[in-house]
N, C-alpha and C positions, 0 to 999 in steps of 0.2 A: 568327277566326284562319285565315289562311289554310294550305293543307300546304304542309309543304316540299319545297325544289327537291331532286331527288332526282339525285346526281352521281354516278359512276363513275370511280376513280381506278387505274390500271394501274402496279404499282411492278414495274421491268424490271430483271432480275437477270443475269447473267451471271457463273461462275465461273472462274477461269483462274489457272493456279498454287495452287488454294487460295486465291486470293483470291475476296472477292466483291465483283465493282463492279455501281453499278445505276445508272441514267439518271435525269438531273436535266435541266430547262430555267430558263432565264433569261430574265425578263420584261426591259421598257422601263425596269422601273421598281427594276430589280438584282436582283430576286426570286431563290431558288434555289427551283423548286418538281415537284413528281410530276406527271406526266402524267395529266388529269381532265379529266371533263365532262358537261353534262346525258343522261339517261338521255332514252331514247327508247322511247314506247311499245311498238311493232314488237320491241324487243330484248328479249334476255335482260340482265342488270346486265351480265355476264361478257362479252355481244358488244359492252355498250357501254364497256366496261375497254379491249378489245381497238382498237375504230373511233377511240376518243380516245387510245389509243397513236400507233395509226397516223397519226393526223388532225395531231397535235403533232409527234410526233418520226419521223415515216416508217420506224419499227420496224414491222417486219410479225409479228405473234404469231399463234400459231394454239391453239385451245383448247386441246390437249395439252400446252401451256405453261404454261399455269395449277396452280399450286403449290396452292393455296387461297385462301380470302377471312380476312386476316389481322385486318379491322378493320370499324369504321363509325367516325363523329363525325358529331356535329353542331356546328353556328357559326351565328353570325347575320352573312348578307352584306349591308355597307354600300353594295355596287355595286346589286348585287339590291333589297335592301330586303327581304331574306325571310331564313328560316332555313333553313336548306341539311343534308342527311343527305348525308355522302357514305360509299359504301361501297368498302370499298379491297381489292383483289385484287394478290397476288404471284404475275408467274412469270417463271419461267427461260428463258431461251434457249442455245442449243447457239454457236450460232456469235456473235461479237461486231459487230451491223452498224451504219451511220454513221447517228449522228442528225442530221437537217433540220431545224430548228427551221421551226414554221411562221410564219411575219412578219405574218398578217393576224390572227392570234392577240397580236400583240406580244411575240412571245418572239424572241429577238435570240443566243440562244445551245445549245446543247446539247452535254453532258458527259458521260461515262462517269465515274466517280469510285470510286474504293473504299469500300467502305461506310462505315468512320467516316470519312473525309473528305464523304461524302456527308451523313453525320448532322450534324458539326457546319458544311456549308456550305449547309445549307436554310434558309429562312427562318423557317418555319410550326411552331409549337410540334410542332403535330399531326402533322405530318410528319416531325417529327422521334423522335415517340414510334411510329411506323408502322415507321421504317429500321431503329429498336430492335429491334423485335420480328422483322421480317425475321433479321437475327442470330439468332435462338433458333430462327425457322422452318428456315432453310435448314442449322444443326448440328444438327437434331437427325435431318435425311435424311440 
């Protein structure tokens, strides 16, 4: 059995009016999904949360953004052929900036959404039980 591919997911928050909206992208393939990606030796989980922010949606975070690590899951990837740990970090940012979706990634779109719009327009169970919990993270600051 081989380990698994060990991912880095950045869920990007932003509040404004009391609300809170967070960053979603959209694959080729209609996908609504969190900004993730494989972990890299050299890093910490949290700089690779941070590089696959940046790398997806040209949101620039800097570690003092980091709320906490809200989750992990695991899934078995049918693209990979492996089973996948990803581990999921929320943060917040002050100012609200434009996301770029990156194209060589296949993602075609990028959204600020309010969070239950965020929740019920992801695709991924998982991610959707992550947006949840963000809710309970960021009232109870």
């Amino acid at each position: 059995m081989s380990k698994p591919i060990i991912s880095c997911m950045g869920v990007v928050t932003h509040i404004q009016n009391r609300q809170i909206y967070t960053a979603l992208l959209k694959d080729k393939d209609d996908n609504w999904v969190l900004p993730k990606g494989h972990f890299k030796e050299e890093e910490t989980f949290v700089e690779t949360a941070i590089r696959e922010v940046l790398e997806e949606t040209q949101i620039k975070l800097k570690k003092e953004d980091l709320i906490d690590k809200i989750g992990e899951f695991n899934y078995f990837s049918d693209t990979e052929n492996s089973d996948k740990n990803i581990k999921v970090y929320l943060f917040k940012i002050d100012e609200l900036q434009n996301i770029i979706p990156l194209e060589k990634e296949n993602f075609t779109e990028g959204k600020w959404l309010p969070l239950q719009k965020a929740i019920n327009k992801v695709t991924y169970q998982e991610q959707k039980e992550i947006l949840e919990k963000v809710k309970t993270v960021l009232n109870r600051g």
